[in-house]
mmCIF file of the N, C-alpha and C atoms, coordinates in Angstrom:
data_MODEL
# 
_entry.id   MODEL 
# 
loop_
_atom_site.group_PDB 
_atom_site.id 
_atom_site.type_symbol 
_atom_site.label_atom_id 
_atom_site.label_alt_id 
_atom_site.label_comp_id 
_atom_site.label_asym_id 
_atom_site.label_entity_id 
_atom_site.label_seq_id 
_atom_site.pdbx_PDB_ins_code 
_atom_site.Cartn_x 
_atom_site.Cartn_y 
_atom_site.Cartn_z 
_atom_site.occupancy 
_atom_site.B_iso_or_equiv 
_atom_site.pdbx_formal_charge 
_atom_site.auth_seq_id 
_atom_site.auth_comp_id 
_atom_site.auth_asym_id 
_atom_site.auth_atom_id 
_atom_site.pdbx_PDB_model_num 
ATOM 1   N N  . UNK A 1 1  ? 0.835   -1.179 0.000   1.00 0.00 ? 1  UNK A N  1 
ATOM 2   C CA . UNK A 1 1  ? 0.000   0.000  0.000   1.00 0.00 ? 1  UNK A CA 1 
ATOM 3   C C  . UNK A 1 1  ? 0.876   1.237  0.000   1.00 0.00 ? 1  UNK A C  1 
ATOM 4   N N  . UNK A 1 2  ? 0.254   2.077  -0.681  1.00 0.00 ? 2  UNK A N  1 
ATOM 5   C CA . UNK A 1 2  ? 1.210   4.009  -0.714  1.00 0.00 ? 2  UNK A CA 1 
ATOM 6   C C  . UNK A 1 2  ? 0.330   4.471  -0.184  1.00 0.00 ? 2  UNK A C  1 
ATOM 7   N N  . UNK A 1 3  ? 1.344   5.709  0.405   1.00 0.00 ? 3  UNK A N  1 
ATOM 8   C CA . UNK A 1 3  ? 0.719   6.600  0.843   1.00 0.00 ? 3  UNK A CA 1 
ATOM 9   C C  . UNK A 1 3  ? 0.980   8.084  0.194   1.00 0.00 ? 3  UNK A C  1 
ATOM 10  N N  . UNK A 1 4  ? 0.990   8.156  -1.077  1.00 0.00 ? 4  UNK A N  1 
ATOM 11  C CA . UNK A 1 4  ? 1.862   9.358  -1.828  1.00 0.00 ? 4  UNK A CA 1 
ATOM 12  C C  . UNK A 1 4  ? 1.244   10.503 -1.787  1.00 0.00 ? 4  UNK A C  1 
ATOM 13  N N  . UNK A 1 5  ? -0.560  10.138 -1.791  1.00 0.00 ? 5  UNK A N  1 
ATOM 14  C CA . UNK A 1 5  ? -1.580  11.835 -1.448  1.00 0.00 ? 5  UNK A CA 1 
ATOM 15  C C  . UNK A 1 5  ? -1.438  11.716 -0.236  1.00 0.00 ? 5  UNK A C  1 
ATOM 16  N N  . UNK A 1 6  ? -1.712  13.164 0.191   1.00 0.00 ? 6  UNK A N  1 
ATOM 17  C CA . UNK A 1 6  ? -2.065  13.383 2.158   1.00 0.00 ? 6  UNK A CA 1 
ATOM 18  C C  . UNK A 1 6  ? -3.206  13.511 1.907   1.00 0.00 ? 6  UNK A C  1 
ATOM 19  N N  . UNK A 1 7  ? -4.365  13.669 0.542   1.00 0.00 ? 7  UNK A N  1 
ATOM 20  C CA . UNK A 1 7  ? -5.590  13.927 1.268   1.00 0.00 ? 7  UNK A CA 1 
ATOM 21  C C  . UNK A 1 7  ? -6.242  13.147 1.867   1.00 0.00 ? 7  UNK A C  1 
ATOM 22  N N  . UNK A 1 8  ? -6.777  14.175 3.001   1.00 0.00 ? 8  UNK A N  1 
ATOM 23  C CA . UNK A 1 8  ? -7.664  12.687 3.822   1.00 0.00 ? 8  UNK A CA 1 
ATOM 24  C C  . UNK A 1 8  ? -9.147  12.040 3.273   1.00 0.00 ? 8  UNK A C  1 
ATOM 25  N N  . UNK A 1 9  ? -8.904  11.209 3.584   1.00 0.00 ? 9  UNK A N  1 
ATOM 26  C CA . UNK A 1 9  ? -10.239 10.662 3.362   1.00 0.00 ? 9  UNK A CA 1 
ATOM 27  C C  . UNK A 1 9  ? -11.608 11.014 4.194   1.00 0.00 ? 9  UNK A C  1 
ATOM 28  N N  . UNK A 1 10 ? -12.117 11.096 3.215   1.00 0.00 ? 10 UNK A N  1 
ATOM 29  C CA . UNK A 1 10 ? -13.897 11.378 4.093   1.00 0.00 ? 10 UNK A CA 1 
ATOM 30  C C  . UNK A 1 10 ? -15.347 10.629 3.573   1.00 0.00 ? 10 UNK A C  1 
ATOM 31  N N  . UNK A 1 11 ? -15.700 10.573 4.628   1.00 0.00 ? 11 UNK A N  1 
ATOM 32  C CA . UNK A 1 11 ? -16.845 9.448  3.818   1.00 0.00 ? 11 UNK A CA 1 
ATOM 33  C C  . UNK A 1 11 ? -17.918 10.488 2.276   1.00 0.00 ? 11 UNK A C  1 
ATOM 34  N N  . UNK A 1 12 ? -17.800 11.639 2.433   1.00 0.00 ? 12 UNK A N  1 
ATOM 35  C CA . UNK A 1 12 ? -18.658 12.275 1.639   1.00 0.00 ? 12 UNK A CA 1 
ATOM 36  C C  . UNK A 1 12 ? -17.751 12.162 0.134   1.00 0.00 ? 12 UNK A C  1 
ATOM 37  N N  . UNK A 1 13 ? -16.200 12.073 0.542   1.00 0.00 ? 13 UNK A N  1 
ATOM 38  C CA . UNK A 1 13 ? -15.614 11.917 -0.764  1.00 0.00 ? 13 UNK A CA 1 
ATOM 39  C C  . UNK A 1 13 ? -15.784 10.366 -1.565  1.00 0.00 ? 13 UNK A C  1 
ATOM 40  N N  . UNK A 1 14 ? -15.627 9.824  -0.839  1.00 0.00 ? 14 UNK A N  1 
ATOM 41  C CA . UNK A 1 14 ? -15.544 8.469  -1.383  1.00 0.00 ? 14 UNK A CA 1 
ATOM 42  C C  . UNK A 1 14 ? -17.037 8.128  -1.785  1.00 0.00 ? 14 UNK A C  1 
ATOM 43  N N  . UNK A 1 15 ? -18.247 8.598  -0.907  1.00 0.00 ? 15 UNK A N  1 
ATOM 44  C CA . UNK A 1 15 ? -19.498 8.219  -1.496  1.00 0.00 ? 15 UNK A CA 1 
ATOM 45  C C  . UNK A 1 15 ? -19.860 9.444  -2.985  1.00 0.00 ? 15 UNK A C  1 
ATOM 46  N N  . UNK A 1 16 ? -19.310 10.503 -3.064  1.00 0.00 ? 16 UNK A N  1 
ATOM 47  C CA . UNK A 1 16 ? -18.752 10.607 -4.531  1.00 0.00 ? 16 UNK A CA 1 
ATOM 48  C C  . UNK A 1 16 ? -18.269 9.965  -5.476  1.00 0.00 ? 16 UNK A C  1 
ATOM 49  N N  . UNK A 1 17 ? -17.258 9.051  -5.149  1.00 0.00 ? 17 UNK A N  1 
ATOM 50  C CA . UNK A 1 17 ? -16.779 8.361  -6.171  1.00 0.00 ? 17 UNK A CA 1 
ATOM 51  C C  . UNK A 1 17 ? -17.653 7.154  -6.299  1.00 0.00 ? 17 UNK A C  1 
ATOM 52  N N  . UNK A 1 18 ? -18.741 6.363  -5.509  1.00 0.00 ? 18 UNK A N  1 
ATOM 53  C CA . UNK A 1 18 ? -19.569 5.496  -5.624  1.00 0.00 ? 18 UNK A CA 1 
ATOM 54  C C  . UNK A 1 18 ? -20.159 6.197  -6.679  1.00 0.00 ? 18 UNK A C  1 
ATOM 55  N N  . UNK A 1 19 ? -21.074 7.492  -6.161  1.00 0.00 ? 19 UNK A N  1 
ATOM 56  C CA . UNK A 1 19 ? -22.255 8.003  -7.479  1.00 0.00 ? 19 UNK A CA 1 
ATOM 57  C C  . UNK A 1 19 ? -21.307 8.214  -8.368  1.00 0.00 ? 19 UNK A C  1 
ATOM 58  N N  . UNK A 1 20 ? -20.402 8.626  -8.671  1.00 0.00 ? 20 UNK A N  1 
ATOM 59  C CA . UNK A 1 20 ? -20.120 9.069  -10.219 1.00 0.00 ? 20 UNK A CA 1 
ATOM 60  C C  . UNK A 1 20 ? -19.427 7.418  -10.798 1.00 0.00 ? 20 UNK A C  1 
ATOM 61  N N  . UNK A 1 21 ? -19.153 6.304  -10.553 1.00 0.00 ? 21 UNK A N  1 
ATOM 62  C CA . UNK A 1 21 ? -18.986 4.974  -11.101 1.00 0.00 ? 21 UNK A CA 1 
ATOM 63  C C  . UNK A 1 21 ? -20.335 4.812  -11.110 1.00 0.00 ? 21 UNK A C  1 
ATOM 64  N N  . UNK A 1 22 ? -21.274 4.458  -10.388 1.00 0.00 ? 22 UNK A N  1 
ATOM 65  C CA . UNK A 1 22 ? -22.435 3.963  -10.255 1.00 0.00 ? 22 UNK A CA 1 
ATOM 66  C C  . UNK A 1 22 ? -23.435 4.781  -11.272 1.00 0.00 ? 22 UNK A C  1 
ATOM 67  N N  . UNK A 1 23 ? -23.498 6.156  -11.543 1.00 0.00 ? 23 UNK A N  1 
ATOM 68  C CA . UNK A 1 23 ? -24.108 6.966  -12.060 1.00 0.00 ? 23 UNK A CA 1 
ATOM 69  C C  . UNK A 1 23 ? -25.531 6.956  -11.251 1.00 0.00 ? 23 UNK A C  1 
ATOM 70  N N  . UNK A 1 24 ? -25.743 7.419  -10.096 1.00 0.00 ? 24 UNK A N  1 
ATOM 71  C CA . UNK A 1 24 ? -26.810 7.417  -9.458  1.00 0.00 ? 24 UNK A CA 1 
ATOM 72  C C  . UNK A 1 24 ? -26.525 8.339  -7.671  1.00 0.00 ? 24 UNK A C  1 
ATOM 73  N N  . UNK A 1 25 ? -27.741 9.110  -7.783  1.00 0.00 ? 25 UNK A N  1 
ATOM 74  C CA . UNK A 1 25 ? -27.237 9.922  -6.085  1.00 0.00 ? 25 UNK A CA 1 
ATOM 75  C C  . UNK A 1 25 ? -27.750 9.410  -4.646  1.00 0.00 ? 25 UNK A C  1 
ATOM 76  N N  . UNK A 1 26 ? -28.573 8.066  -5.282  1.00 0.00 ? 26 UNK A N  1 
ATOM 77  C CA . UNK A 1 26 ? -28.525 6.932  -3.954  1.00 0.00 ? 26 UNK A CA 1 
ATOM 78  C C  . UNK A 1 26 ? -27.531 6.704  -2.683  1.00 0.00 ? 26 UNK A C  1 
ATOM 79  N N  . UNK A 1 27 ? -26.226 7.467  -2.939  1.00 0.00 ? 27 UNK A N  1 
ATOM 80  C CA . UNK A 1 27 ? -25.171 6.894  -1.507  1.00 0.00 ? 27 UNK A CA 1 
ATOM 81  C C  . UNK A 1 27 ? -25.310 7.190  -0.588  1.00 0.00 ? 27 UNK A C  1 
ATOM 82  N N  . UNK A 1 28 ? -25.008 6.244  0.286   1.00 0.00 ? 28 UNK A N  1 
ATOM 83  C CA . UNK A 1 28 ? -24.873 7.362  1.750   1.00 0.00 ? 28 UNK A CA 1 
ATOM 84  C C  . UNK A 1 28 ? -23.408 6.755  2.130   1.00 0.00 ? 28 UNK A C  1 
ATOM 85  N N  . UNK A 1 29 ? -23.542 7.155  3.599   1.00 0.00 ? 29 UNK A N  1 
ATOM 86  C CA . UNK A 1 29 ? -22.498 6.377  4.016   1.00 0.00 ? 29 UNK A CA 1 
ATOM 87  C C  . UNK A 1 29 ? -21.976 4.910  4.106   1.00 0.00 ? 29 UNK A C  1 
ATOM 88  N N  . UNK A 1 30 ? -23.834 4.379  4.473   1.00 0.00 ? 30 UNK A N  1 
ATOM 89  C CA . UNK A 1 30 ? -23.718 3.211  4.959   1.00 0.00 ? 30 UNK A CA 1 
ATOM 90  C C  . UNK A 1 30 ? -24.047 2.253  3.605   1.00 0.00 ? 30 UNK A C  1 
ATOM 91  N N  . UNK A 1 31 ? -24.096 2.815  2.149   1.00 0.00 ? 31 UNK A N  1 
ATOM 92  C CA . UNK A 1 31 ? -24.467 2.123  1.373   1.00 0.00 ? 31 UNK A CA 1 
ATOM 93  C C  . UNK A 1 31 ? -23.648 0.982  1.101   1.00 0.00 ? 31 UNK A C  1 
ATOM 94  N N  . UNK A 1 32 ? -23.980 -0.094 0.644   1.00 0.00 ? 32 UNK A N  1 
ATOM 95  C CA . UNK A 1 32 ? -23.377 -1.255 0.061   1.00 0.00 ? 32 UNK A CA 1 
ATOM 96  C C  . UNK A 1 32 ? -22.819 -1.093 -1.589  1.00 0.00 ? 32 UNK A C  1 
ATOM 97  N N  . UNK A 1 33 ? -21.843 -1.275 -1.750  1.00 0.00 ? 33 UNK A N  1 
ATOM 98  C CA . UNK A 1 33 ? -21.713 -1.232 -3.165  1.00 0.00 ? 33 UNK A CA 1 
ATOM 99  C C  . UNK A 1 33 ? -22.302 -2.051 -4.077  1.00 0.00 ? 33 UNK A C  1 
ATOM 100 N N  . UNK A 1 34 ? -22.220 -2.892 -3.949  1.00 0.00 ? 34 UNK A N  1 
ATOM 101 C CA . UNK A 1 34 ? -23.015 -4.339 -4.417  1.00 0.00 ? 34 UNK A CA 1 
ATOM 102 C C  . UNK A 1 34 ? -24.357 -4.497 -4.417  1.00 0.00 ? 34 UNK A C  1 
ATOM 103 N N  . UNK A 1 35 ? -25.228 -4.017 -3.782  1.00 0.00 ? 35 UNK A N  1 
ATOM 104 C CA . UNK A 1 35 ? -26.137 -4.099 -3.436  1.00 0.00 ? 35 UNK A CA 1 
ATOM 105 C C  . UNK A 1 35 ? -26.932 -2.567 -4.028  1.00 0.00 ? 35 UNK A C  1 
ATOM 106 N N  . UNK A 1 36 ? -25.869 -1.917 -4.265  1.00 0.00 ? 36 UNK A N  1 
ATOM 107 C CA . UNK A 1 36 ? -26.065 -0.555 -5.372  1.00 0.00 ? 36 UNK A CA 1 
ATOM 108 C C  . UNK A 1 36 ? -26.244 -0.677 -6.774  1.00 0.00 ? 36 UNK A C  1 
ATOM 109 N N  . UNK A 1 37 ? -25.907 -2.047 -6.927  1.00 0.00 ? 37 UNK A N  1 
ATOM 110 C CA . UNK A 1 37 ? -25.884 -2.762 -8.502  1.00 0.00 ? 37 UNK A CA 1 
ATOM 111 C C  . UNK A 1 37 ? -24.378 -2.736 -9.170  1.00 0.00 ? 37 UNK A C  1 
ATOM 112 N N  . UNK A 1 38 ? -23.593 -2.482 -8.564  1.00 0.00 ? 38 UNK A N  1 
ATOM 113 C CA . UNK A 1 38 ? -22.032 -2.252 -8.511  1.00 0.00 ? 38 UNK A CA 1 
ATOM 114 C C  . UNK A 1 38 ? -21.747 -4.001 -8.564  1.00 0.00 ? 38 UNK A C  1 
ATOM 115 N N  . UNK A 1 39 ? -20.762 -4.250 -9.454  1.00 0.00 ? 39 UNK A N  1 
ATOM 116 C CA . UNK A 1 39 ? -19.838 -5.694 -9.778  1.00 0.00 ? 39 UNK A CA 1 
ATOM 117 C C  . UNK A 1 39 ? -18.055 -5.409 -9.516  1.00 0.00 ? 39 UNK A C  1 
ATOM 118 N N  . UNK A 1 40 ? -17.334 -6.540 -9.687  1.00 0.00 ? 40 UNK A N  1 
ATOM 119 C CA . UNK A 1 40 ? -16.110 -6.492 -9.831  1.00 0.00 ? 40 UNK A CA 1 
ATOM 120 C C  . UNK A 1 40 ? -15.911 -5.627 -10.914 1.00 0.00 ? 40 UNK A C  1 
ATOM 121 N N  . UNK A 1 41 ? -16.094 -5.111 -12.041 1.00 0.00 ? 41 UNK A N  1 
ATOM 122 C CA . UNK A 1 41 ? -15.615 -4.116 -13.263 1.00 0.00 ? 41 UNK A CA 1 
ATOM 123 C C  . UNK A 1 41 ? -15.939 -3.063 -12.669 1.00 0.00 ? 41 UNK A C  1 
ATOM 124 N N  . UNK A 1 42 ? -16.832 -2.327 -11.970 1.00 0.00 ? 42 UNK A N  1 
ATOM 125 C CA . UNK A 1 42 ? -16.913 -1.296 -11.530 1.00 0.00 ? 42 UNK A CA 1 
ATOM 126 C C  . UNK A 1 42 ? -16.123 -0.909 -10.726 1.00 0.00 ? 42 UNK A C  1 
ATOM 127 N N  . UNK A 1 43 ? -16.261 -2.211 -9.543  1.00 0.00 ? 43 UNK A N  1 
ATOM 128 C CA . UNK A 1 43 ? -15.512 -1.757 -8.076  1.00 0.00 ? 43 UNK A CA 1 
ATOM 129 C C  . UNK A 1 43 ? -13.760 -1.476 -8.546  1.00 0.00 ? 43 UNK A C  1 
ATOM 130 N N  . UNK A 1 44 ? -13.395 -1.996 -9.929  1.00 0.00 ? 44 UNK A N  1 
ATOM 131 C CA . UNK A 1 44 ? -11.755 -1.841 -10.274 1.00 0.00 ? 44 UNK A CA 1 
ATOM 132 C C  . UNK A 1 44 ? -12.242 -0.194 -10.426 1.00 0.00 ? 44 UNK A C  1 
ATOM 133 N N  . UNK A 1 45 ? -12.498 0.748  -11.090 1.00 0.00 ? 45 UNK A N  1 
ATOM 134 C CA . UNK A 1 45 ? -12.635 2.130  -10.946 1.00 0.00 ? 45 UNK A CA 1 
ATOM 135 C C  . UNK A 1 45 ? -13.109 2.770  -9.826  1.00 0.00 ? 45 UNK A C  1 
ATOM 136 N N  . UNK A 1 46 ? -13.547 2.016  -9.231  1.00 0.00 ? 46 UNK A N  1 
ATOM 137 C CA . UNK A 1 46 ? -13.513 2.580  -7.878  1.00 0.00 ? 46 UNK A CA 1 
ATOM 138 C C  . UNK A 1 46 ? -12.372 2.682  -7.078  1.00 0.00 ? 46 UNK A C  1 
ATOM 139 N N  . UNK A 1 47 ? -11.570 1.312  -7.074  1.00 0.00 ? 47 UNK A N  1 
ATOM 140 C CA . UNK A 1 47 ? -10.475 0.997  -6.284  1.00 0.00 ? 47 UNK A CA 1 
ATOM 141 C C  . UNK A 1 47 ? -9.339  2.140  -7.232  1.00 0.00 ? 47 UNK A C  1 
ATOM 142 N N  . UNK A 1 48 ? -9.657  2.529  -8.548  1.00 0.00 ? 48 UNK A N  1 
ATOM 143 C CA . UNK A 1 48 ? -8.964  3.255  -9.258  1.00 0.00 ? 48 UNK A CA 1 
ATOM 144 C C  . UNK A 1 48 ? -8.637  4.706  -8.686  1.00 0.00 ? 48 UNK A C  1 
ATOM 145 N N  . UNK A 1 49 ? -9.758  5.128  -8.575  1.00 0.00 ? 49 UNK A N  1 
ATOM 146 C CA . UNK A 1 49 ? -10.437 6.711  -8.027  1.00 0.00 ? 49 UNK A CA 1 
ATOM 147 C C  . UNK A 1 49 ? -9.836  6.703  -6.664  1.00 0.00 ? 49 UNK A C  1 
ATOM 148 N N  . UNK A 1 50 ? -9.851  5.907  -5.951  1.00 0.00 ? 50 UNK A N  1 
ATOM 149 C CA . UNK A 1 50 ? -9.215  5.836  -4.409  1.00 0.00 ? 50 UNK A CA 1 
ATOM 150 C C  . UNK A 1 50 ? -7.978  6.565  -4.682  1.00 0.00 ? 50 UNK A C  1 
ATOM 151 N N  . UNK A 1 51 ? -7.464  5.093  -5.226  1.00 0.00 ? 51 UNK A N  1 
ATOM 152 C CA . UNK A 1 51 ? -5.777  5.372  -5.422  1.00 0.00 ? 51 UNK A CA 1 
ATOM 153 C C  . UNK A 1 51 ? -5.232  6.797  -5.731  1.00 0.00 ? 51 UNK A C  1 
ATOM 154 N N  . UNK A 1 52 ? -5.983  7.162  -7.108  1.00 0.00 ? 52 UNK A N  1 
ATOM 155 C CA . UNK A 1 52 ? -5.764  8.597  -7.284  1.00 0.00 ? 52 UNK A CA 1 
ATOM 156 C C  . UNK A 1 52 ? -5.900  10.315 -6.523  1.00 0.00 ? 52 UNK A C  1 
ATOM 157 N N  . UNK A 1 53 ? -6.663  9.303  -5.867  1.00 0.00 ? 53 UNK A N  1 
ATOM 158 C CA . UNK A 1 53 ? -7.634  10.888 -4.651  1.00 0.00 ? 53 UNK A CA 1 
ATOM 159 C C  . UNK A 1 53 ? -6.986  10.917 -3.486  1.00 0.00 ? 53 UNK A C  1 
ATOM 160 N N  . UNK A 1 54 ? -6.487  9.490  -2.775  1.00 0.00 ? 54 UNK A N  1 
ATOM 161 C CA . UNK A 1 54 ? -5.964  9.380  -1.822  1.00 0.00 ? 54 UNK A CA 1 
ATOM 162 C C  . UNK A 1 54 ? -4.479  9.073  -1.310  1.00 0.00 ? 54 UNK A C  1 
ATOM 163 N N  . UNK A 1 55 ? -4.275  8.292  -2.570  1.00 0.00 ? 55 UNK A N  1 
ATOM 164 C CA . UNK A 1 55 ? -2.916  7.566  -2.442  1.00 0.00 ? 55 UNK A CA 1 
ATOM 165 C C  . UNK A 1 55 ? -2.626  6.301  -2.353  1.00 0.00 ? 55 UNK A C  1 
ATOM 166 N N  . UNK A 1 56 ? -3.645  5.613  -1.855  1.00 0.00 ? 56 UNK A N  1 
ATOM 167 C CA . UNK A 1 56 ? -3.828  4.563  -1.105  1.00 0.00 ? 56 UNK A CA 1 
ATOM 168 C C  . UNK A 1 56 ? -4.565  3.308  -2.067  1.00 0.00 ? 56 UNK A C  1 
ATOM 169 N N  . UNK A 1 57 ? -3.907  2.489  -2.406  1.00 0.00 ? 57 UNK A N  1 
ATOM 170 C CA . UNK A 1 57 ? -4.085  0.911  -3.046  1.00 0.00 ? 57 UNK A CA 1 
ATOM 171 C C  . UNK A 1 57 ? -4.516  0.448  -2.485  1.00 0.00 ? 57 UNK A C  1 
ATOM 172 N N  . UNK A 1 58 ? -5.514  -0.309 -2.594  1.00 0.00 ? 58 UNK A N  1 
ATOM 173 C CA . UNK A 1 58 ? -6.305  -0.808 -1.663  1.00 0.00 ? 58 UNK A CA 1 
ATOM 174 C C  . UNK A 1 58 ? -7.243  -2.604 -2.698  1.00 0.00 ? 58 UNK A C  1 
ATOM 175 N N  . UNK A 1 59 ? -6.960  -3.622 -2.069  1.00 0.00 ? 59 UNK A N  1 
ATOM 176 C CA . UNK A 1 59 ? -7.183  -4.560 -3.055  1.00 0.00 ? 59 UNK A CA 1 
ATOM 177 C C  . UNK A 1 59 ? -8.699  -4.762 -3.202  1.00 0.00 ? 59 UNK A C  1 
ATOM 178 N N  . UNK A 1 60 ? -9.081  -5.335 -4.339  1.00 0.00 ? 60 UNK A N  1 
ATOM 179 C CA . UNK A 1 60 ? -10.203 -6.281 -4.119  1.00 0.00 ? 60 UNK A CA 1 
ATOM 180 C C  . UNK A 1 60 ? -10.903 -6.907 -3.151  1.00 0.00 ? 60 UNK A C  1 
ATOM 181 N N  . UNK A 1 61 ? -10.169 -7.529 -2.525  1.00 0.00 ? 61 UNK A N  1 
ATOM 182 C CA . UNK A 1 61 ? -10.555 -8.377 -1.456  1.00 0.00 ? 61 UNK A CA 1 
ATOM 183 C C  . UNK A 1 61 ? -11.071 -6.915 -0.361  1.00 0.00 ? 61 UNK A C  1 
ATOM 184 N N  . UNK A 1 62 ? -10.180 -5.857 -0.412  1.00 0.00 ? 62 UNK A N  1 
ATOM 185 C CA . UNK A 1 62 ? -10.477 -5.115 0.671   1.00 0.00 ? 62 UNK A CA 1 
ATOM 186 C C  . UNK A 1 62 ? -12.063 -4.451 0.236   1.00 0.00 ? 62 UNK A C  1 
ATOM 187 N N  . UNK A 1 63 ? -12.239 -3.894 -0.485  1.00 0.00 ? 63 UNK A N  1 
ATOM 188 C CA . UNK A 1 63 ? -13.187 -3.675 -1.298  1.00 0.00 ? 63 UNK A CA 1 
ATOM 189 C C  . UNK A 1 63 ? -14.447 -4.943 -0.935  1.00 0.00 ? 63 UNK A C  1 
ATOM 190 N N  . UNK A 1 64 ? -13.788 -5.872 -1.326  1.00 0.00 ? 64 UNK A N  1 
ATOM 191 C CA . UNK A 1 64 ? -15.167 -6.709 -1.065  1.00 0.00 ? 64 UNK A CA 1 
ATOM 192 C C  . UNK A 1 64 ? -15.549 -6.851 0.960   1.00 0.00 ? 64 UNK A C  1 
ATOM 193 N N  . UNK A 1 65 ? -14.457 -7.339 1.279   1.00 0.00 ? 65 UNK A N  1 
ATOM 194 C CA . UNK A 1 65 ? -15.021 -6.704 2.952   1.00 0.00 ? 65 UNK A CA 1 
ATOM 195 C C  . UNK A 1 65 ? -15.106 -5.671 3.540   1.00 0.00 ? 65 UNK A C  1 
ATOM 196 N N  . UNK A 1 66 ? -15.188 -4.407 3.074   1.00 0.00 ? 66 UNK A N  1 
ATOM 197 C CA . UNK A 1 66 ? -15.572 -2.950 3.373   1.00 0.00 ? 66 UNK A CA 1 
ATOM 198 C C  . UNK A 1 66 ? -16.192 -2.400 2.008   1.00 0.00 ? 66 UNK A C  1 
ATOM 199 N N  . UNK A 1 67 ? -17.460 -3.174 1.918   1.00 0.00 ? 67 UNK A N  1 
ATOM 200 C CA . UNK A 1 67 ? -18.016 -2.186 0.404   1.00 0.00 ? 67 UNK A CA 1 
ATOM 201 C C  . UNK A 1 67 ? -19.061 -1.006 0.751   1.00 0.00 ? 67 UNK A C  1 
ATOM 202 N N  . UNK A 1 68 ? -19.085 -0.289 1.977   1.00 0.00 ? 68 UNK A N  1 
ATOM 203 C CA . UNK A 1 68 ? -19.316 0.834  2.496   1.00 0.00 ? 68 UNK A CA 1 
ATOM 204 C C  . UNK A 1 68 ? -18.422 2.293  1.758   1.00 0.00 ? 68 UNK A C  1 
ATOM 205 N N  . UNK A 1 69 ? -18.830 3.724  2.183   1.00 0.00 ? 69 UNK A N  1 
ATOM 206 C CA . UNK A 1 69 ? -17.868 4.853  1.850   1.00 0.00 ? 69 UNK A CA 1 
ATOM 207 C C  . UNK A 1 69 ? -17.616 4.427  2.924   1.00 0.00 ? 69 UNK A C  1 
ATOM 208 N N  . UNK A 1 70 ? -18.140 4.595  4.789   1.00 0.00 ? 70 UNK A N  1 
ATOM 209 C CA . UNK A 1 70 ? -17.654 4.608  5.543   1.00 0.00 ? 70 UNK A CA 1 
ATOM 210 C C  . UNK A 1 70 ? -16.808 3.506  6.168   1.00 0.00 ? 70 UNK A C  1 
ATOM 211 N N  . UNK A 1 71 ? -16.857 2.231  5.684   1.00 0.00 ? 71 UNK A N  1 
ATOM 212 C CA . UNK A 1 71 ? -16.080 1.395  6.141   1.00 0.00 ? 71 UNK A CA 1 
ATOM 213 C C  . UNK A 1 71 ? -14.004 1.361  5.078   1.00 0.00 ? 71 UNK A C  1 
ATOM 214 N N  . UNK A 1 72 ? -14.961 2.151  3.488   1.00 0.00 ? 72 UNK A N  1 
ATOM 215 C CA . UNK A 1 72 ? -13.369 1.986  2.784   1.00 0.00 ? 72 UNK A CA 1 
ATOM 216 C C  . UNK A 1 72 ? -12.445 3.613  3.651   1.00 0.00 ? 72 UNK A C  1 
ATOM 217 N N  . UNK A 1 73 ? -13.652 4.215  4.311   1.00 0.00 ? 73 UNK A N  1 
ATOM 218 C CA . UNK A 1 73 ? -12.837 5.460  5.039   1.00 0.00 ? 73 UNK A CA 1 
ATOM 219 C C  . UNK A 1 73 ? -11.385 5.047  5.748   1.00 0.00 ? 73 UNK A C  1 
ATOM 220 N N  . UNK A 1 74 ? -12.791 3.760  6.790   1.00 0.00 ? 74 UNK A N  1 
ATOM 221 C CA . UNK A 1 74 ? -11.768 3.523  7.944   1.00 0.00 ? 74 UNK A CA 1 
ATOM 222 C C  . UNK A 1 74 ? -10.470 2.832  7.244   1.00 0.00 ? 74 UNK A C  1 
ATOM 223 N N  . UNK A 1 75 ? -10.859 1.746  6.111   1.00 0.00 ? 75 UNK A N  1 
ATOM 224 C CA . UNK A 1 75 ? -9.046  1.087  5.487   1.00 0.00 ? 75 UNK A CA 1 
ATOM 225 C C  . UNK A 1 75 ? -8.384  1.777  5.321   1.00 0.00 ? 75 UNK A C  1 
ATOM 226 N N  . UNK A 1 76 ? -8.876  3.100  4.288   1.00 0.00 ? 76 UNK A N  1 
ATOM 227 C CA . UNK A 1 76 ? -7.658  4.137  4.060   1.00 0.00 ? 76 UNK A CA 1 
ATOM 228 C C  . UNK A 1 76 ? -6.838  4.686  5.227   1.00 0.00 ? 76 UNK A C  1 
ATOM 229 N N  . UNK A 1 77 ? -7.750  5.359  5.721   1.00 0.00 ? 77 UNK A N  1 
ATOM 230 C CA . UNK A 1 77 ? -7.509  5.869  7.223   1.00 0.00 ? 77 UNK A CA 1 
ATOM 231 C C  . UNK A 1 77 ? -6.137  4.544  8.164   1.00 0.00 ? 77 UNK A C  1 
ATOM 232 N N  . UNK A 1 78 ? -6.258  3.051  7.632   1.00 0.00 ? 78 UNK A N  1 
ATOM 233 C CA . UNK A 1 78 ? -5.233  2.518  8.566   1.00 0.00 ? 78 UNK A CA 1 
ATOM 234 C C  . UNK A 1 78 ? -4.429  2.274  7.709   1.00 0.00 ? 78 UNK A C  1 
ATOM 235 N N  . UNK A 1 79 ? -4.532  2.590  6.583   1.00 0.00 ? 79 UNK A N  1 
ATOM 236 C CA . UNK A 1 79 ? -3.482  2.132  5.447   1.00 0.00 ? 79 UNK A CA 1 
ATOM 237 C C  . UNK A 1 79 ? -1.993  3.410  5.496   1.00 0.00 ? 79 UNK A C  1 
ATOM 238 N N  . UNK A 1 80 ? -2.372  4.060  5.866   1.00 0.00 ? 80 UNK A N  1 
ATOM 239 C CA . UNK A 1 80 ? -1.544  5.177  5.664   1.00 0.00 ? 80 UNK A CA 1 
ATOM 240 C C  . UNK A 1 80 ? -0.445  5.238  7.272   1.00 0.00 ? 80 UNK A C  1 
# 
């Protein structure tokens, strides 16, 4: 994992990057990605958008057990 951005993470940013992959203003915090109609091809631009906004790589697998904004907050948040 990098940590090359300092920006921090916030759940309002990251549930941004859900609606604009997802194309829909359904998020909240506690939304599910998957359950948003979101698949593995999506969640890779998601995990994309992270990387770029935050710094922070973050796998699949992590993604699939935190498919929340507020739960991928908290990974970033320990990744760094």
């Amino acid at each position: 994992m990098s940590s090359v951005d300092t920006t921090p993470a916030d759940t309002e940013g990251v549930a941004a990057i859900f609606r604009r992959v997802l194309e829909t203003d359904e998020v909240a915090a506690d939304s599910d990605f998957f359950l948003l109609g979101g698949d593995s091809l999506i969640a890779t631009r998601v995990l994309s958008a992270l990387a770029r906004t935050y710094g922070v790589e973050l796998s699949f697998e992590d993604f699939v057990l935190a498919p929340t904004p507020a739960a991928l907050v908290e990974l970033i948040a320990g990744a760094r």
